[in-house]
mmCIF file as Biopython writes it, N, C-alpha, C and O atoms, coordinates in Angstrom:
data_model
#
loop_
_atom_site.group_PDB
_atom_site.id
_atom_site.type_symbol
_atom_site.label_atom_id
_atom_site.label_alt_id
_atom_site.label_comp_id
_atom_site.label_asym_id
_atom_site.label_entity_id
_atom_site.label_seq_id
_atom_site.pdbx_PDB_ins_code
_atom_site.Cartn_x
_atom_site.Cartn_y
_atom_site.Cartn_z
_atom_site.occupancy
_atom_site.B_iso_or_equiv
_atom_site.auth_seq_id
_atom_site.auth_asym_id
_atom_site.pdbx_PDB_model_num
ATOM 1   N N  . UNK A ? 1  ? 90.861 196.377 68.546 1.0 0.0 1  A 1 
ATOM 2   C CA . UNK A ? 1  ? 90.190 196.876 67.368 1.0 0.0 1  A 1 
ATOM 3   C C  . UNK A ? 1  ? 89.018 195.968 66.982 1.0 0.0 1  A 1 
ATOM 4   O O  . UNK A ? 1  ? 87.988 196.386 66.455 1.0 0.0 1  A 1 
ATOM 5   N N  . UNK A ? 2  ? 89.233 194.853 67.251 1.0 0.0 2  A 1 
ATOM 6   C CA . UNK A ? 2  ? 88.356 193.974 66.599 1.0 0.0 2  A 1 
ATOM 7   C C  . UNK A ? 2  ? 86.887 193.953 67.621 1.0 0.0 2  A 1 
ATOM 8   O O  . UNK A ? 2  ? 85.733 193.772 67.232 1.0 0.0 2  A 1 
ATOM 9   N N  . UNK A ? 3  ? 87.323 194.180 68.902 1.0 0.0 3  A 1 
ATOM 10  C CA . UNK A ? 3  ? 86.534 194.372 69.709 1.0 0.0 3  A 1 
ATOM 11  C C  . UNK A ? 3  ? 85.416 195.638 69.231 1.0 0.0 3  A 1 
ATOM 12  O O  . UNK A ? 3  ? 84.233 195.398 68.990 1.0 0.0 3  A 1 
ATOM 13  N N  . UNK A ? 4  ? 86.005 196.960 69.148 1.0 0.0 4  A 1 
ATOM 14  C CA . UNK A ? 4  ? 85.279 197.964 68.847 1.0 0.0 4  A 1 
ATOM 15  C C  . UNK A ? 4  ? 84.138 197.264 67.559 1.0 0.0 4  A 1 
ATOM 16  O O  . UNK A ? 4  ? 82.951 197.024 67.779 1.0 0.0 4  A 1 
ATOM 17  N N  . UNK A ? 5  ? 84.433 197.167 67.005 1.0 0.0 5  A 1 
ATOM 18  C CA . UNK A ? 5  ? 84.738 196.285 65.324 1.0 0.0 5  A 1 
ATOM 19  C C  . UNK A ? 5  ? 83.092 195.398 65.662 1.0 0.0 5  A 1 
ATOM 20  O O  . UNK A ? 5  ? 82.133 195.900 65.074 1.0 0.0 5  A 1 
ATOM 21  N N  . UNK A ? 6  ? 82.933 194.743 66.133 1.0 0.0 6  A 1 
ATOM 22  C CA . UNK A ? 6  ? 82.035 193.598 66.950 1.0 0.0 6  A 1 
ATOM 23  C C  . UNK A ? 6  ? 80.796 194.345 67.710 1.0 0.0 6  A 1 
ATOM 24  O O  . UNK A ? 6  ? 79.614 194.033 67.564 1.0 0.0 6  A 1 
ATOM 25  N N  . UNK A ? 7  ? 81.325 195.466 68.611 1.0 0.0 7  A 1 
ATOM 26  C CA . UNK A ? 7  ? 80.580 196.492 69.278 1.0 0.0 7  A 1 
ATOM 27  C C  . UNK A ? 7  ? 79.156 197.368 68.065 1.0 0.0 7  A 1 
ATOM 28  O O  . UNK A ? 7  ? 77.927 197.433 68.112 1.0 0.0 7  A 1 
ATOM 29  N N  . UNK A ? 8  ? 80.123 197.839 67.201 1.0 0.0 8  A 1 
ATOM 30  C CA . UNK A ? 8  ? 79.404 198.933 66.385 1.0 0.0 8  A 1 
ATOM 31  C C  . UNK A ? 8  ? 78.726 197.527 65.515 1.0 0.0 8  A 1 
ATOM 32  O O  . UNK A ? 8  ? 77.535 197.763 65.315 1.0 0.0 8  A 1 
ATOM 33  N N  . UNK A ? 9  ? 79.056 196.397 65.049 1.0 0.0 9  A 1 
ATOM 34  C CA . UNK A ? 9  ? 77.828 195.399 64.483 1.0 0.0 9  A 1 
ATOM 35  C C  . UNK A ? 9  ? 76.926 195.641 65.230 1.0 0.0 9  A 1 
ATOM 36  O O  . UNK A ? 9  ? 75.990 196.237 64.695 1.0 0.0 9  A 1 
ATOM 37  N N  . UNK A ? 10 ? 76.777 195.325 66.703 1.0 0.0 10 A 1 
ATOM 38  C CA . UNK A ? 10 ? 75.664 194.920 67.364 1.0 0.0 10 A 1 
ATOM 39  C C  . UNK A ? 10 ? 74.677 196.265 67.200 1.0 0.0 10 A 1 
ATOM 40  O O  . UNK A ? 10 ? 73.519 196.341 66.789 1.0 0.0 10 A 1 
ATOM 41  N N  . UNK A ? 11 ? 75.605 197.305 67.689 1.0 0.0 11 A 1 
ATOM 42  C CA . UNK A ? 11 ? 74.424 198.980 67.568 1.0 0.0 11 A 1 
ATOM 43  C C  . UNK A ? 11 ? 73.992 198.932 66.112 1.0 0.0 11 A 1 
ATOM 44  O O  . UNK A ? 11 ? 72.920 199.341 65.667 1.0 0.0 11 A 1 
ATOM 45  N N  . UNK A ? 12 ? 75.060 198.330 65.387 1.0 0.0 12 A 1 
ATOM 46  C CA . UNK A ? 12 ? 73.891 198.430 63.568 1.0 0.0 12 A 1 
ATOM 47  C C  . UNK A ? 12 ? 72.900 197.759 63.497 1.0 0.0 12 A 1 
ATOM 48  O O  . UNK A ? 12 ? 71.837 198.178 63.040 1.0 0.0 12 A 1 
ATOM 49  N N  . UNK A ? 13 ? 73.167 196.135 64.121 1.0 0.0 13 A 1 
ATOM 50  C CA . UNK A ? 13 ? 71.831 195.739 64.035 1.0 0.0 13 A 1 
ATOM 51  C C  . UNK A ? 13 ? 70.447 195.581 64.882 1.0 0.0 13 A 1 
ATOM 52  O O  . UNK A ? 13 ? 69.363 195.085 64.577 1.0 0.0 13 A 1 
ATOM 53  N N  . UNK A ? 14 ? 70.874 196.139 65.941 1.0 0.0 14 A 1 
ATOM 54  C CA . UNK A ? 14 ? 69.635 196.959 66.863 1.0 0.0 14 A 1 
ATOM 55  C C  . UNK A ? 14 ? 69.057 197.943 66.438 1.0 0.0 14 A 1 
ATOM 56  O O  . UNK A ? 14 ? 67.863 198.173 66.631 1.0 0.0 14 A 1 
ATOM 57  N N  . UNK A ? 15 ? 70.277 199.056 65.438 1.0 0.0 15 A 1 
ATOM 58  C CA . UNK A ? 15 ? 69.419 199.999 65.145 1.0 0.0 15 A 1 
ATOM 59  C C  . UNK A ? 15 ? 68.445 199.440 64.112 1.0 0.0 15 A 1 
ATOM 60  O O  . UNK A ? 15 ? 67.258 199.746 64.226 1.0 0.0 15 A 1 
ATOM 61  N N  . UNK A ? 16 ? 68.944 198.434 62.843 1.0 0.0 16 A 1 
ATOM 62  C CA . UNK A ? 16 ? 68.096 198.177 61.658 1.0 0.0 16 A 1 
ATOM 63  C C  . UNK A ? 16 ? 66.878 197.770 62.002 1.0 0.0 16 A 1 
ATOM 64  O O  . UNK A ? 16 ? 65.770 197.940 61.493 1.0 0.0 16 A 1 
ATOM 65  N N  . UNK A ? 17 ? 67.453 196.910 63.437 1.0 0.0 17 A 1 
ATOM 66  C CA . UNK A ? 17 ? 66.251 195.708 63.395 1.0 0.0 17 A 1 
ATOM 67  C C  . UNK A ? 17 ? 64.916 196.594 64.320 1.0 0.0 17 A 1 
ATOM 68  O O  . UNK A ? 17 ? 63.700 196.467 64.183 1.0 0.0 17 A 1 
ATOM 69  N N  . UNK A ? 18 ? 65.585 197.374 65.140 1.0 0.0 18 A 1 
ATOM 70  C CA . UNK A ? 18 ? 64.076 198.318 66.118 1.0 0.0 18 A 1 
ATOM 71  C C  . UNK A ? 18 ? 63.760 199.617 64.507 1.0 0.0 18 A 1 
ATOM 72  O O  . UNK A ? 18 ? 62.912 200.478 64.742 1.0 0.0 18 A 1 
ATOM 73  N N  . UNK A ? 19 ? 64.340 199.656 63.254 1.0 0.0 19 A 1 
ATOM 74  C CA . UNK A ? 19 ? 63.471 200.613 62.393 1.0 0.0 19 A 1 
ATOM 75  C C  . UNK A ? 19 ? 63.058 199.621 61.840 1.0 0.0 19 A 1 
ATOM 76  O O  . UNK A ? 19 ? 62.094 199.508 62.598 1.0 0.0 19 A 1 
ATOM 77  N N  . UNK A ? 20 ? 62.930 198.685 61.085 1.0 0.0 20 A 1 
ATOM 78  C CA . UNK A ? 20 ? 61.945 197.520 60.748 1.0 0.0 20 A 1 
ATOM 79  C C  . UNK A ? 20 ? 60.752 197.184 61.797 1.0 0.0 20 A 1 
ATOM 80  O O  . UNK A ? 20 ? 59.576 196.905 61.564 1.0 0.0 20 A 1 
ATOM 81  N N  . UNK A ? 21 ? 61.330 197.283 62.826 1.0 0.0 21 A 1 
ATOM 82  C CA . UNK A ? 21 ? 60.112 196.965 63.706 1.0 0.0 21 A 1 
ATOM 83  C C  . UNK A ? 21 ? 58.720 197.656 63.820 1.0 0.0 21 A 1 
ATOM 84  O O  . UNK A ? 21 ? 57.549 197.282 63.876 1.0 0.0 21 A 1 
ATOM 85  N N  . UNK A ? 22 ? 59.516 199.057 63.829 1.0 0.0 22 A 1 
ATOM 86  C CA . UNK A ? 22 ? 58.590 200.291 63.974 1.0 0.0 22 A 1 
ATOM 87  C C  . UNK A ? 22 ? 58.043 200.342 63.044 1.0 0.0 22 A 1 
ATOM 88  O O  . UNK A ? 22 ? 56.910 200.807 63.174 1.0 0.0 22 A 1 
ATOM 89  N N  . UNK A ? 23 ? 58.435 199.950 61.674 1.0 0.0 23 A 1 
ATOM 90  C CA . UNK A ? 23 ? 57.878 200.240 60.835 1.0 0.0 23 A 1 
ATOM 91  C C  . UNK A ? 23 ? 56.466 199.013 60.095 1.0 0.0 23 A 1 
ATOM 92  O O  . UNK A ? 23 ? 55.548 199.090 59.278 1.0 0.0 23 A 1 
ATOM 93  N N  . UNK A ? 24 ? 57.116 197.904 61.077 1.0 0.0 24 A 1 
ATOM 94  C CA . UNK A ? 24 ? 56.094 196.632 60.993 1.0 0.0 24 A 1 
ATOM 95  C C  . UNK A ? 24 ? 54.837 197.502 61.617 1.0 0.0 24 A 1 
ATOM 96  O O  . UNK A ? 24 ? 53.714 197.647 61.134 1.0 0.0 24 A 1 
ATOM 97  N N  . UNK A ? 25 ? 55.387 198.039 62.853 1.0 0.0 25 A 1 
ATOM 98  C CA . UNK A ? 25 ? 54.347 198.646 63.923 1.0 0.0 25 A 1 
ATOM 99  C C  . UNK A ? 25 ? 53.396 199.422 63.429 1.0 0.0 25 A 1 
ATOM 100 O O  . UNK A ? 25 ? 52.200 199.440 63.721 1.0 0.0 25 A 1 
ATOM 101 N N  . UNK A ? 26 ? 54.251 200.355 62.320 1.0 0.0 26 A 1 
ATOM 102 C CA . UNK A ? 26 ? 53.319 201.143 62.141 1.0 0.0 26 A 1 
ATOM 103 C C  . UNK A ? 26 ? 52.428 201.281 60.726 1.0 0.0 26 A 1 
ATOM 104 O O  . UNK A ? 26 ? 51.475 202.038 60.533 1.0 0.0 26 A 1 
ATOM 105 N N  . UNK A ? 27 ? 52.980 200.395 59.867 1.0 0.0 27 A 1 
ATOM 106 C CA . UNK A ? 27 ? 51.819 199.567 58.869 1.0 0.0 27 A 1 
ATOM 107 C C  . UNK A ? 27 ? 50.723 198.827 59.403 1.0 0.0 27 A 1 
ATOM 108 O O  . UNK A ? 27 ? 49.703 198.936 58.722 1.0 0.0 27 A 1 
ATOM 109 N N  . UNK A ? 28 ? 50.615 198.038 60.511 1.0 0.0 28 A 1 
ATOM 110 C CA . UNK A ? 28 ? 49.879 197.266 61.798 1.0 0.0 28 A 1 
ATOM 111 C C  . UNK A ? 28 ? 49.069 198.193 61.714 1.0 0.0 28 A 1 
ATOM 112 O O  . UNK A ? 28 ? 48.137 198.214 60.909 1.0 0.0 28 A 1 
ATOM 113 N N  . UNK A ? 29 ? 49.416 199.367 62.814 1.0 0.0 29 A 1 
ATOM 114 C CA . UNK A ? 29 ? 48.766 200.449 63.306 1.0 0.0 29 A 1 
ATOM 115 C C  . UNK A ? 29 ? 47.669 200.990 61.963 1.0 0.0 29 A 1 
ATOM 116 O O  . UNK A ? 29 ? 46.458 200.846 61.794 1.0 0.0 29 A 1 
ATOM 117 N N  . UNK A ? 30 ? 48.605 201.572 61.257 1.0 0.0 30 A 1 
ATOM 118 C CA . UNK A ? 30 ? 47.450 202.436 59.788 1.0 0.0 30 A 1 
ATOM 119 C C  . UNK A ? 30 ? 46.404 201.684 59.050 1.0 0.0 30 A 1 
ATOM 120 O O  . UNK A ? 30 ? 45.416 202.134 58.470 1.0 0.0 30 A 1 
ATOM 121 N N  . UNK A ? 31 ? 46.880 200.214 59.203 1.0 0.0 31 A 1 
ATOM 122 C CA . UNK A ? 31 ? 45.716 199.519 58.397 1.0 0.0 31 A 1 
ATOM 123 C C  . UNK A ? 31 ? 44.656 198.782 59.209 1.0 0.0 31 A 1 
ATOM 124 O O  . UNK A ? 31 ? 43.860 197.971 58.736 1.0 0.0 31 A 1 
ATOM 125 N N  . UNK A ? 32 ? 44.743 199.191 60.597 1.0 0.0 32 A 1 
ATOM 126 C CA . UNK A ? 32 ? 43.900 198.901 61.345 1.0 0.0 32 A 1 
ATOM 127 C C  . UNK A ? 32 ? 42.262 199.223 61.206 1.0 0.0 32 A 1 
ATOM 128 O O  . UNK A ? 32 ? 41.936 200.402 61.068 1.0 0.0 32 A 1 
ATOM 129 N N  . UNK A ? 33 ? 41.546 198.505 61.229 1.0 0.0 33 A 1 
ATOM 130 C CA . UNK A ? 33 ? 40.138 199.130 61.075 1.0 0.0 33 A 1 
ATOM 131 C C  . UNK A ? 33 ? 39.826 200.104 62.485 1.0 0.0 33 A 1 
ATOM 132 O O  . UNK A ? 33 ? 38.771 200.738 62.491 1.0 0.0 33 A 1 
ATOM 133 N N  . UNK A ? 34 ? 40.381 200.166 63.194 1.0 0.0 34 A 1 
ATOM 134 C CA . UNK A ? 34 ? 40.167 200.908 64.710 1.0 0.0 34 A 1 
ATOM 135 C C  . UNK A ? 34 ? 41.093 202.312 64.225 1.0 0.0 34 A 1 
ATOM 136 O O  . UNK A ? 34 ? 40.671 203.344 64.745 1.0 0.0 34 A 1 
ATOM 137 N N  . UNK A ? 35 ? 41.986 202.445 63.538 1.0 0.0 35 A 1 
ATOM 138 C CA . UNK A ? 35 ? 42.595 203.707 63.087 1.0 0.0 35 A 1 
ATOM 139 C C  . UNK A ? 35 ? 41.795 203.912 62.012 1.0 0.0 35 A 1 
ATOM 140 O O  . UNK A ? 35 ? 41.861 205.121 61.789 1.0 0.0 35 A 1 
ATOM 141 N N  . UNK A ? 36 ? 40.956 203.313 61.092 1.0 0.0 36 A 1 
ATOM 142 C CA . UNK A ? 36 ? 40.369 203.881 59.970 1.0 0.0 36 A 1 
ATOM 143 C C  . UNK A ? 36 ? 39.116 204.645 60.599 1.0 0.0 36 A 1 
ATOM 144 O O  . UNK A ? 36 ? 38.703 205.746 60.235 1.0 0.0 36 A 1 
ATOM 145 N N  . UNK A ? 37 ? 38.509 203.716 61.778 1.0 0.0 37 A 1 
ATOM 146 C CA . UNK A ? 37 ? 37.420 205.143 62.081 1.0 0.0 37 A 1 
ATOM 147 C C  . UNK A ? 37 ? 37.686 206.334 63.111 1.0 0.0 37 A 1 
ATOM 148 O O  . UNK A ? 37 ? 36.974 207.308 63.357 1.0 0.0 37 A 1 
ATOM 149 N N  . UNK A ? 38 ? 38.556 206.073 63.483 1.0 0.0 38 A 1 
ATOM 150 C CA . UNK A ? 38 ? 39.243 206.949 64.233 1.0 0.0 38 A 1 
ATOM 151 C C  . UNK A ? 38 ? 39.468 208.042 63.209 1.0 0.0 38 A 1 
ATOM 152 O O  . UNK A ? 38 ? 39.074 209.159 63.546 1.0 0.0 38 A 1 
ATOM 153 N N  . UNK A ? 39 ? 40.002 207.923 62.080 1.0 0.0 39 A 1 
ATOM 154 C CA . UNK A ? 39 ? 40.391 208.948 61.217 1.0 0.0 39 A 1 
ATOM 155 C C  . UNK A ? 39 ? 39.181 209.830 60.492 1.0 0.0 39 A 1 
ATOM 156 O O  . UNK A ? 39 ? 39.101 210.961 60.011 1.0 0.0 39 A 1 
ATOM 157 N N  . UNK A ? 40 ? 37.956 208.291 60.741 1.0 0.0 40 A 1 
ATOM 158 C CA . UNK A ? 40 ? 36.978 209.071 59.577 1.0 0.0 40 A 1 
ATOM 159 C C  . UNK A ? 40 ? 36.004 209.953 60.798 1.0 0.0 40 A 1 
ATOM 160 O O  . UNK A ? 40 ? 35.388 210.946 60.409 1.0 0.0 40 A 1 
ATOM 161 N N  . UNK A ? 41 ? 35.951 209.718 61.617 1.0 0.0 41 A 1 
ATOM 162 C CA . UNK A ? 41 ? 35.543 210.546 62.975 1.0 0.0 41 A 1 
ATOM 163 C C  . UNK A ? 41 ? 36.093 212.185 62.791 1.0 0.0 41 A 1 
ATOM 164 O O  . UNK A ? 41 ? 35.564 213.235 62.426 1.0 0.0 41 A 1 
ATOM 165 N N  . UNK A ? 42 ? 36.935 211.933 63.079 1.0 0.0 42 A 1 
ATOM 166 C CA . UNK A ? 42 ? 38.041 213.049 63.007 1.0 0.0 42 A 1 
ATOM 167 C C  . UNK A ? 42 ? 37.838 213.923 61.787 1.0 0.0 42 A 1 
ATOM 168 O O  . UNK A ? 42 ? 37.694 215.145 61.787 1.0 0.0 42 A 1 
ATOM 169 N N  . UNK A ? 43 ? 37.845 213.429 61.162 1.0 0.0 43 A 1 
ATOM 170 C CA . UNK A ? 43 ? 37.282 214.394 59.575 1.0 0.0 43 A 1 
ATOM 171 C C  . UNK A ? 43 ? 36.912 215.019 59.836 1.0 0.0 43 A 1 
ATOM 172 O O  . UNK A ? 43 ? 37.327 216.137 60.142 1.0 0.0 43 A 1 
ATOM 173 N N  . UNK A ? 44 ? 35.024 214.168 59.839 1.0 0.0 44 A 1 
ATOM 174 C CA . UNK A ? 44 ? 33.601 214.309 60.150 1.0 0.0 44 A 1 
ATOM 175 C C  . UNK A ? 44 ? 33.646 215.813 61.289 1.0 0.0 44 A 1 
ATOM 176 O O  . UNK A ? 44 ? 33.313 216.963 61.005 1.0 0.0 44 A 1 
ATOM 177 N N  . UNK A ? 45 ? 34.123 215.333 62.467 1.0 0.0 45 A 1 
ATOM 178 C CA . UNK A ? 45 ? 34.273 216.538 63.306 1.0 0.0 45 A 1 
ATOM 179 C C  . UNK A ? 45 ? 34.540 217.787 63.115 1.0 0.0 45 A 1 
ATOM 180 O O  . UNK A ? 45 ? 33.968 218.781 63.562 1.0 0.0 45 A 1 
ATOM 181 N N  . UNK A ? 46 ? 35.707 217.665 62.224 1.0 0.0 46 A 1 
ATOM 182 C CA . UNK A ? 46 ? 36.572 218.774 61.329 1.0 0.0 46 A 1 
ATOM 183 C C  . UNK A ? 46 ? 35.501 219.867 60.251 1.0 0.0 46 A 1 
ATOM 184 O O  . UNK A ? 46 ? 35.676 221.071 60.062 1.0 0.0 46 A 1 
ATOM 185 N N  . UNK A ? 47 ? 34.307 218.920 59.619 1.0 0.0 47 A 1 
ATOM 186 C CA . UNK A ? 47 ? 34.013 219.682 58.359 1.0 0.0 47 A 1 
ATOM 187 C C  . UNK A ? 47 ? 33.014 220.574 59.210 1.0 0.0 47 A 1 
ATOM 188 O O  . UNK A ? 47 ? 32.270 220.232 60.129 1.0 0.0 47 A 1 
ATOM 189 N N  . UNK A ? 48 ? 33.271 222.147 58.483 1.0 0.0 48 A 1 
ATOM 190 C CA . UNK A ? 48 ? 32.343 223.043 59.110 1.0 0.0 48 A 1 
ATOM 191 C C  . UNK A ? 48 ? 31.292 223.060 57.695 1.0 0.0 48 A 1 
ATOM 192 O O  . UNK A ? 48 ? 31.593 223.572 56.616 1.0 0.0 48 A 1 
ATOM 193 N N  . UNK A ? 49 ? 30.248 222.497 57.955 1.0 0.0 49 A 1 
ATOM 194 C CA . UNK A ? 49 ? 28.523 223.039 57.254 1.0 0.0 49 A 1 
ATOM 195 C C  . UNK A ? 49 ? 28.224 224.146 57.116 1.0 0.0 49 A 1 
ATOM 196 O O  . UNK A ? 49 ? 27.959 224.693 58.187 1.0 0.0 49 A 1 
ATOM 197 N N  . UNK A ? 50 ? 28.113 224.955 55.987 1.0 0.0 50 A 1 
ATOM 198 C CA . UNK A ? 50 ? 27.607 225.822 56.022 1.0 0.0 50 A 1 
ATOM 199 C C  . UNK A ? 50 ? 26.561 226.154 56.592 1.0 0.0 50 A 1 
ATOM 200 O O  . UNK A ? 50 ? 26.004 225.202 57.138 1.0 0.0 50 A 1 
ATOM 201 N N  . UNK A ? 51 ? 25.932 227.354 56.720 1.0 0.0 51 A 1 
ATOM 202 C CA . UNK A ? 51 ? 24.673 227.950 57.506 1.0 0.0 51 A 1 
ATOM 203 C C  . UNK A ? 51 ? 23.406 228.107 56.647 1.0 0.0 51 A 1 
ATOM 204 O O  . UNK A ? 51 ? 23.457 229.103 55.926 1.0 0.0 51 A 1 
ATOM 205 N N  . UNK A ? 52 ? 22.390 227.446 56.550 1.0 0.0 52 A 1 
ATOM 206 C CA . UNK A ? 52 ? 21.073 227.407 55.562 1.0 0.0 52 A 1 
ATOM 207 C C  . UNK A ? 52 ? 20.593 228.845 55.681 1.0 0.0 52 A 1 
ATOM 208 O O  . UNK A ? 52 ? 19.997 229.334 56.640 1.0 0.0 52 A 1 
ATOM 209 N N  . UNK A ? 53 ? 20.942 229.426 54.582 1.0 0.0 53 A 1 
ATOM 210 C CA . UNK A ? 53 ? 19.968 230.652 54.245 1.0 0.0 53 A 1 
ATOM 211 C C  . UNK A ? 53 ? 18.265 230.543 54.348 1.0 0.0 53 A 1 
ATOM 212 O O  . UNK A ? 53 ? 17.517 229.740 53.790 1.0 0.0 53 A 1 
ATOM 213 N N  . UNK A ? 54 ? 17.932 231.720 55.325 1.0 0.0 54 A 1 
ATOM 214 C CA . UNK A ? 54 ? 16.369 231.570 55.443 1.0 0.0 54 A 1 
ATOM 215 C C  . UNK A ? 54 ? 15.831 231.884 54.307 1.0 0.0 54 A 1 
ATOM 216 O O  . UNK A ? 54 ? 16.156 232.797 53.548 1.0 0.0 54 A 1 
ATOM 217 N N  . UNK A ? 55 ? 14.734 230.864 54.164 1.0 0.0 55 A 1 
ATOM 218 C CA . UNK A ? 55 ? 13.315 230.838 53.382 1.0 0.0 55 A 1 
ATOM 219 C C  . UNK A ? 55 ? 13.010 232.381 53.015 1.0 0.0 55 A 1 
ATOM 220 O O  . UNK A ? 55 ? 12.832 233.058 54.027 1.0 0.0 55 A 1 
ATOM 221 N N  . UNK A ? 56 ? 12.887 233.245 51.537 1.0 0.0 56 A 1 
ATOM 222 C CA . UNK A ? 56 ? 12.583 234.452 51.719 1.0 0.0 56 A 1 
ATOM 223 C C  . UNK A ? 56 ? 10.438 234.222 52.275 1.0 0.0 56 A 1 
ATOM 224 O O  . UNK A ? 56 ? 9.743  233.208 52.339 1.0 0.0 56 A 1 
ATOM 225 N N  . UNK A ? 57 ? 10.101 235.754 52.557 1.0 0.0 57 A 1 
ATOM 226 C CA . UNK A ? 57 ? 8.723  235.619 52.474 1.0 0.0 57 A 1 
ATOM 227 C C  . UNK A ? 57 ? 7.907  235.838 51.760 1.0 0.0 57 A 1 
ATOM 228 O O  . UNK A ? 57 ? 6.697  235.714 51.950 1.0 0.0 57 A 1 
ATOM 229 N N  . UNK A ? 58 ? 8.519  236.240 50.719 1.0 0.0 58 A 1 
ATOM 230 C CA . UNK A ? 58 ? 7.486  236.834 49.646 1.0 0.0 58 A 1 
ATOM 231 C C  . UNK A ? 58 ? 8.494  236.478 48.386 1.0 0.0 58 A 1 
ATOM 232 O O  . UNK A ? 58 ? 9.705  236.674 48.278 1.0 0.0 58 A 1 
ATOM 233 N N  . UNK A ? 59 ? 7.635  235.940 47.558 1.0 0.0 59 A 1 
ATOM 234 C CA . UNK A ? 59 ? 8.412  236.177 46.302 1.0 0.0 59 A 1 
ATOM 235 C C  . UNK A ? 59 ? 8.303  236.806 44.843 1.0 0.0 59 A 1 
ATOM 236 O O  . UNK A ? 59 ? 7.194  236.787 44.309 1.0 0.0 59 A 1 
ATOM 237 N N  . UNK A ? 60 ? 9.495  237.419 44.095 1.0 0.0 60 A 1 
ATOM 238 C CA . UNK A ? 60 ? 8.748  238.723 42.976 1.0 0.0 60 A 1 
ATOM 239 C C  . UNK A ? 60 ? 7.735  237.595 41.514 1.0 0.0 60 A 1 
ATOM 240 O O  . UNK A ? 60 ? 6.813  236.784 41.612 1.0 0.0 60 A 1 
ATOM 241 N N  . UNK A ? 61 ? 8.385  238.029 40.534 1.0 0.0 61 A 1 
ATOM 242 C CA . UNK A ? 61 ? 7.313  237.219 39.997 1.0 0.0 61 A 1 
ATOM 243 C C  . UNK A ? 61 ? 8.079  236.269 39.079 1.0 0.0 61 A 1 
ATOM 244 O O  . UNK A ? 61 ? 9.262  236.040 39.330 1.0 0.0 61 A 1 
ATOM 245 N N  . UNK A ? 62 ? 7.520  235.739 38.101 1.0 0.0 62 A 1 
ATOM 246 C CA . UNK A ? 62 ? 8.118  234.155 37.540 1.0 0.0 62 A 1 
ATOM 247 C C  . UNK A ? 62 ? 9.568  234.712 36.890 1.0 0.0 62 A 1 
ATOM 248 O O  . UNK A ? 62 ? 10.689 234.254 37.116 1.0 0.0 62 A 1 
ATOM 249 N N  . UNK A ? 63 ? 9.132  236.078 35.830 1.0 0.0 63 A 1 
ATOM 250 C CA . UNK A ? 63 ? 10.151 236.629 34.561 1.0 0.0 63 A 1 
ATOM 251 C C  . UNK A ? 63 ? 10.276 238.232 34.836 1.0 0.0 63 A 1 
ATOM 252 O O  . UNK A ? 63 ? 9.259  238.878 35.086 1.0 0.0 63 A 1 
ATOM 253 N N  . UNK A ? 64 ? 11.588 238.863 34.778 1.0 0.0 64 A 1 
ATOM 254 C CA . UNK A ? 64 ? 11.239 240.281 34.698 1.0 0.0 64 A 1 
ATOM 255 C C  . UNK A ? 64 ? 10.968 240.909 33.316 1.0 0.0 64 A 1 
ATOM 256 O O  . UNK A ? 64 ? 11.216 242.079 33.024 1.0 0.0 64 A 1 
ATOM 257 N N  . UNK A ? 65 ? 10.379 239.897 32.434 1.0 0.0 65 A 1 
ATOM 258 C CA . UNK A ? 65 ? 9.548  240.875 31.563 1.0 0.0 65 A 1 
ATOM 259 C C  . UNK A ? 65 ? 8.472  240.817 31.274 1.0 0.0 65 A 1 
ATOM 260 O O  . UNK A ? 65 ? 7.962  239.750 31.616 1.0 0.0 65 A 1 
ATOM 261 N N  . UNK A ? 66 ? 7.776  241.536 30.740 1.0 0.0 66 A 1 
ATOM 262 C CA . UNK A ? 66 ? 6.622  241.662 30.978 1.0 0.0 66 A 1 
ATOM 263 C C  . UNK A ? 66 ? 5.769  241.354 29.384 1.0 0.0 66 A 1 
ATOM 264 O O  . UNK A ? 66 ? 6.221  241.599 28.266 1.0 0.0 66 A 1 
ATOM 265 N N  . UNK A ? 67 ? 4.627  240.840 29.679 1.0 0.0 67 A 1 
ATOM 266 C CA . UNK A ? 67 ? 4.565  240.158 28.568 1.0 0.0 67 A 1 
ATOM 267 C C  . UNK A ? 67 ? 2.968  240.557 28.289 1.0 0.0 67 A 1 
ATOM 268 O O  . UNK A ? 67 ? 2.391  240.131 27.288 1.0 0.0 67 A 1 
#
């Protein structure tokens, strides 16, 4: 029993200690300046611009009333 007992410590603290890790890893990772432009790239790529309406050619007059 004590054996089992000893066993399941070790898998608890492999498991705690590799999710701390990952999670060291992946605060590392996000505050990286190499992931910040990576992200702001990615945006940028993302935003669709609208389409510039053409210039009319003629235009009516200043007021529609008439004075």
């Amino acid at each position: 029993m004590a054996k089992i007992s000893q066993i399941l410590s070790i898998l608890s603290f492999i498991l705690s200690a590799s999710t701390v890790g990952a999670g060291v890893y992946g605060y590392m990772m996000v505050t990286s300046e190499d992931f910040k432009e990576k992200m702001i790239q990615e945006v940028i790529s993302n935003i669709k611009m609208p389409e510039m309406p053409e210039m009319p050619k003629t235009t009516g007059g200043v007021s529609p009333f008439k004075i």
